[in-house]
N, C-alpha and C positions, 0 to 999 in steps of 0.2 A: 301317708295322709289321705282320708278318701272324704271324699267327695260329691255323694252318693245323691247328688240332686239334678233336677232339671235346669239343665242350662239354657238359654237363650243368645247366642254368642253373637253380636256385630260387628260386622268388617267392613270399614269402611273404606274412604278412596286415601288410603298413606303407602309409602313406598314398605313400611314397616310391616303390611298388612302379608309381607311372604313369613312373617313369622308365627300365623294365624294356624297354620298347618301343623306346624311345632305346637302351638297352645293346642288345637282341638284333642292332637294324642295325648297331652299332660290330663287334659281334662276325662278322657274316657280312660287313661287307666286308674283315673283318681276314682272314677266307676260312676260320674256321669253322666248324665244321658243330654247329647247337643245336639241342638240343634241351629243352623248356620243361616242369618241371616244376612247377605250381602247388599251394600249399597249398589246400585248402577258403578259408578266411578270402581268400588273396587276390582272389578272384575278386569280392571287396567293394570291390577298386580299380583294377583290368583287367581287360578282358574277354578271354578266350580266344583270340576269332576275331583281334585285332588280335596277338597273339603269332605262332601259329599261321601267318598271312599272312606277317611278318616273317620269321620261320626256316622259312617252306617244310617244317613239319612238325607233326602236330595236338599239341595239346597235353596231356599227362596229368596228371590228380589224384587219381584210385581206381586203390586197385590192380586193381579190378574195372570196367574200361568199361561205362558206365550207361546206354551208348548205344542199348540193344536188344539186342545179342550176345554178350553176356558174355565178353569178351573179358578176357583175362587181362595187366596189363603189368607184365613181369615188372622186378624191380628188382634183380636179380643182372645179367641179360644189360643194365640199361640202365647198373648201375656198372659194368661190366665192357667196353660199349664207351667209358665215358666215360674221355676224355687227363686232364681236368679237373674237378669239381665245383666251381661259383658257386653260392652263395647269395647272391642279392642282388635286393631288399633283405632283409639277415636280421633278422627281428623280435626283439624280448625274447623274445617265447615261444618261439620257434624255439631261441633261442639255448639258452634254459635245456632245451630238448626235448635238441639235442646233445648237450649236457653229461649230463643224467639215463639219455640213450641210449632215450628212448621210440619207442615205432613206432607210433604210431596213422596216418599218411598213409603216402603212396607218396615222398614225398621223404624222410623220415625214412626207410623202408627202402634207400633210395639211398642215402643219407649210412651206414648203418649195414653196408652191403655193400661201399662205394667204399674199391677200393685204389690210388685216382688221387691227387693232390694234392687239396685242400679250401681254400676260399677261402672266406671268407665277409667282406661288405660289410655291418656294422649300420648301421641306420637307425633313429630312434626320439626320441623328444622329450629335451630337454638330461637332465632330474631323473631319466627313466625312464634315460637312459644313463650317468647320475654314481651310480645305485643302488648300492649295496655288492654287490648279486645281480647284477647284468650285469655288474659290472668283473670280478668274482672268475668268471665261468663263461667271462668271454670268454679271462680269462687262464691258464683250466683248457684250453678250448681250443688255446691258441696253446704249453701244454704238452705236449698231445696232437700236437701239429706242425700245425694247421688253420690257414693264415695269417690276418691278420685285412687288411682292406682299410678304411681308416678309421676311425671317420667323421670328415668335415670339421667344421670349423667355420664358421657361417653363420646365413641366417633358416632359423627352421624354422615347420612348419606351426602350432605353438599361437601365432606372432606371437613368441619368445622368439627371442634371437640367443647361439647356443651351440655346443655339439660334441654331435652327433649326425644331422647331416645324412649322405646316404650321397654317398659320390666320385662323381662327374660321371662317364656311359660313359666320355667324352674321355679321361679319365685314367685310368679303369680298366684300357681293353686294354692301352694301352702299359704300364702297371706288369704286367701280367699278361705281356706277352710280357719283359719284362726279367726278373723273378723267375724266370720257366718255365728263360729259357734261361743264367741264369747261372752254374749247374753245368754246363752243355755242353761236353766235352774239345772242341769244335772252336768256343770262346772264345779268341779274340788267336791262332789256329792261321791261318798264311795257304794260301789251296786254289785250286787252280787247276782250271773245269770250263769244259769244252766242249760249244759245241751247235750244234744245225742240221745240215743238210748243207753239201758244198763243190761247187761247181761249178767243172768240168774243161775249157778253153776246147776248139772244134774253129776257130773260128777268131772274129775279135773280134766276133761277133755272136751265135754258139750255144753251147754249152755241152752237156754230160754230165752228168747233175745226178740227187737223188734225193729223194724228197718228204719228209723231215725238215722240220716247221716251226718244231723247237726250243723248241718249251712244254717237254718233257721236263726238259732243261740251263735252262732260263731258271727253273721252278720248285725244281729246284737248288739255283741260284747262290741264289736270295730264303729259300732255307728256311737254306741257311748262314749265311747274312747275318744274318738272322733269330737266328742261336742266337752271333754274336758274329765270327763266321768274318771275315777282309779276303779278297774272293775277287775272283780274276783271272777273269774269263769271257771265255772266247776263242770266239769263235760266226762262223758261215758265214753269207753271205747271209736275213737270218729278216724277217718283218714286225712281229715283235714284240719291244717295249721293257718295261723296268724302270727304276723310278728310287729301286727299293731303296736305301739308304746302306748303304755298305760292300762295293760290287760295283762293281769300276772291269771297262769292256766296252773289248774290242779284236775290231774285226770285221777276217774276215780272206774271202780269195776262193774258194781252192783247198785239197787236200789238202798241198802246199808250202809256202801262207803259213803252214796252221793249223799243219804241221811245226816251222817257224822258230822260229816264235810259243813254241811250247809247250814246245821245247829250250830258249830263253831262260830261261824262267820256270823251268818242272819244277823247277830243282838250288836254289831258294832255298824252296819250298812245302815242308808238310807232307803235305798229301792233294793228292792228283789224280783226280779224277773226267771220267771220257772217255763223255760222254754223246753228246758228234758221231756222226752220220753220214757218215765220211768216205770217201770213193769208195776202191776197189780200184787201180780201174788210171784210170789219164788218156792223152789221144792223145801220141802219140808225136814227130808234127813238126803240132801246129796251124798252122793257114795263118795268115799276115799278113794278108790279105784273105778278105773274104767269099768261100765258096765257091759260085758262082754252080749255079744249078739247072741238073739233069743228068738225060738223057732214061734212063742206062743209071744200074745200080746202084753205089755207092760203099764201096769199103772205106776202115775208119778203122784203123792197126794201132794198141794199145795196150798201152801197157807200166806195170807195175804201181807204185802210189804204195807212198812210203815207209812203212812202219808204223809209225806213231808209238807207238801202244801199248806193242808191243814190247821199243820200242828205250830206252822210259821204265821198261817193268820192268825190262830186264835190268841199266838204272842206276840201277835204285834203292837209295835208301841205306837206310840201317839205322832208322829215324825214320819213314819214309814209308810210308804207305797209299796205295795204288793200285787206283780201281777202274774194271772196264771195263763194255761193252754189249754184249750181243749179240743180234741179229734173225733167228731162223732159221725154215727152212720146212720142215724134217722133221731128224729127229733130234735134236731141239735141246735135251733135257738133253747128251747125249753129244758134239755139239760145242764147247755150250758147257763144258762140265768139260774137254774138249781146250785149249780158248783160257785156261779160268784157268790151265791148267797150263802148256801152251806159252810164254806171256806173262808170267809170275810173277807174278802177278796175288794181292789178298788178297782180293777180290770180284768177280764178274761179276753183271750186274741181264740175265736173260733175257727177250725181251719174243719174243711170236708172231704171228706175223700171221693165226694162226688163230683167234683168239681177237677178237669182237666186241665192238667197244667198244678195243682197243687198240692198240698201233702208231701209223704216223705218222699226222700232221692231226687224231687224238683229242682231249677235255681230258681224256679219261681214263686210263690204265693197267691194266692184268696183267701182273703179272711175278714170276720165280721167281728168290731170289737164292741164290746158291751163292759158298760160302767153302771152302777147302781143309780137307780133313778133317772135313767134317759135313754133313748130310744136307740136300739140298735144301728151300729155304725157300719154298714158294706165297703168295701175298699175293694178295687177292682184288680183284676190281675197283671201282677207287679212283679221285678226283681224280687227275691228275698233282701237285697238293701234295699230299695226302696220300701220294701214292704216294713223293716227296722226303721226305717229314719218315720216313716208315717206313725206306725205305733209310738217310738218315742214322745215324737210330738204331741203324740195325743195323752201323752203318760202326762210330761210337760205340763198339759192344762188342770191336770189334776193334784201336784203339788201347791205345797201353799210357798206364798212369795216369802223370800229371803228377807 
């Protein structure tokens, strides 16, 4: 199950909160990116550094770092990069803070700025969670739209066996990635995406080929899969696998097979995403044998591969989102707004090779999306999942509603 969003994680002051260690690693292998906001009070049951270590990023509780610097962290920029807000564990106190709307910490201003989705996981002894004050503020809450996660039933720490234990990480992400994405128009939507490059024979031992190592399409296929999508992933020659559910793989060789391939498919899909690298032109009469080494120079004549793209927009039906890639090396707002248009295209994702950090063999991206009739989109440099789950989204706005 991944997970591939910005998280905002609160820890507040519960005994429960040593299992906050446990959630930060569910959540970054889910491929999250957290960040750890602690109450004052929790730091009476975890310690900082062992967070911090975890998500690979220090952790905050003042709004004013007390570190020496005065450093200011701001809690508008940290709701505002947050996809998510967790609280967990959320204490009584906490819980009744929400509800009152007080701001005396930096997580309360975070919750009180956050125009992200709100989770929160109670933890807390059975009596302190059967109070008439937790049930009625949790349930002011969950009026407020603030999901609630929990809590179990179980031993808790006073030795009593009751409801107020918080959920297991284990079961946390996965409920978090199923609730995130079950409003997702690209739910039960079948998509068909491509990746990698294709290798062009010269004869059965070489090849035409281009460095595409298809992380791009491969984080793709898992961020759809992810939001409910059945996705066909049709990918060239790559080293890298998924065993996401709900991505059935068809590898293919050439710009040819990935043709066939994707004519098959295309006319039963809803979206199509052409995230391949597929060659231009391919040789023209490859050899049956190896072509033995030659003291004088060789030409290869080459004639141009079919365009898949295309030949998929210009069949597209009335229902279908199509979107394409493109990789240039100058000009490349203006070719690419040629290809969306050329192609009939409802998206092109521009990627530059000028740009560090992105292009082929990266985990990362830059890329600038562009839709017919509106101003080019820049997106900063990202994971390749983040860089998927951003593109999705913005696919998202461009379907029509169910």
């Amino acid at each position: 199950m991944r997970l591939t969003r910005n998280v905002l994680l609160g820890v507040t002051g519960s005994i429960a909160a040593y299992k906050s260690a446990h959630l930060v690693r569910e959540l970054v292998k889910a491929g999250a990116n957290v960040q750890v906001v602690m109450t004052p009070a929790a730091h009476d049951f975890v310690t900082p550094l062992t967070l911090a270590t975890l998500s690979k990023r220090p952790v905050l509780t003042h709004m004013i770092d007390r570190s020496g610097e005065g450093t200011w962290n701001d809690h508008v920029h940290l709701a505002r990069w947050a996809d998510l807000l967790l609280v967990a564990p959320a204490s009584a106190n906490t819980l009744s803070k929400m509800v009152q709307g007080q701001c005396d910490n930096l997580l309360m201003a975070c919750f009180l700025s956050a125009t992200c989705p709100v989770y929160v996981a109670p933890a807390m002894d059975l009596e302190m969670y059967k109070d008439p004050s937790t049930l009625a503020n949790i349930a002011v809450l969950k009026a407020r739209g603030v999901m609630a996660i929990g809590p179990d039933s179980g031993e808790l720490a006073s030795g009593l066996e009751g409801q107020g234990r918080m959920t297991e990480p284990e079961a946390m992400v996965p409920f978090l990635v199923s609730d995130l994405m079950q409003g997702s128009k690209l739910a039960g939507k079948r998509v068909l995406i491509t990746a990698g490059g294709t290798q062009e024979a010269l004869d059965p031992v070489r090849y035409i080929g281009n460095r595409s190592s298809g992380k791009m399409g491969f984080a793709l296929a898992e961020e759809a899969a992810a939001r409910g999508a059945q996705v066909e992933l049709v990918t060239g020659p790559v080293t890298i696998n998924t065993d996401r559910p709900g991505i059935t793989r068809i590898d293919v060789t050439s710009a040819a097979d990935m043709a066939m391939v994707c004519d098959r498919i295309a006319p039963s899909t809803d979206i199509i995403v052409m995230a391949a690298a597929v060659a231009d032109h391919t040789p023209k009469k490859p050899s049956d044998h190896k072509i033995k080494e030659k003291e004088t120079s060789m030409l290869v004549e080459l004639e141009p591969t079919v365009d898949i793209l295309k030949g998929l927009g210009l069949r597209k039906a009335p229902h279908q989102r199509i979107v394409g890639f493109a990789l240039e090396t100058h000009d490349a707002l203006a070719n690419a707004q040629s290809k969306l248009e050329r192609k009939n295209l409802d998206m092109i994702v521009l990627n530059s090779l000028s740009d560090p950090g992105a292009g082929f063999g990266h985990d990362t991206n830059k890329v600038t999306l562009l839709t017919p009739g509106t101003d080019p989109v820049q997106l900063p440099l990202m994971s390749k999942a983040r860089t998927a789950a951003a593109i999705l989204d913005h696919l998202e706005k461009l379907m029509p509603n169910a």
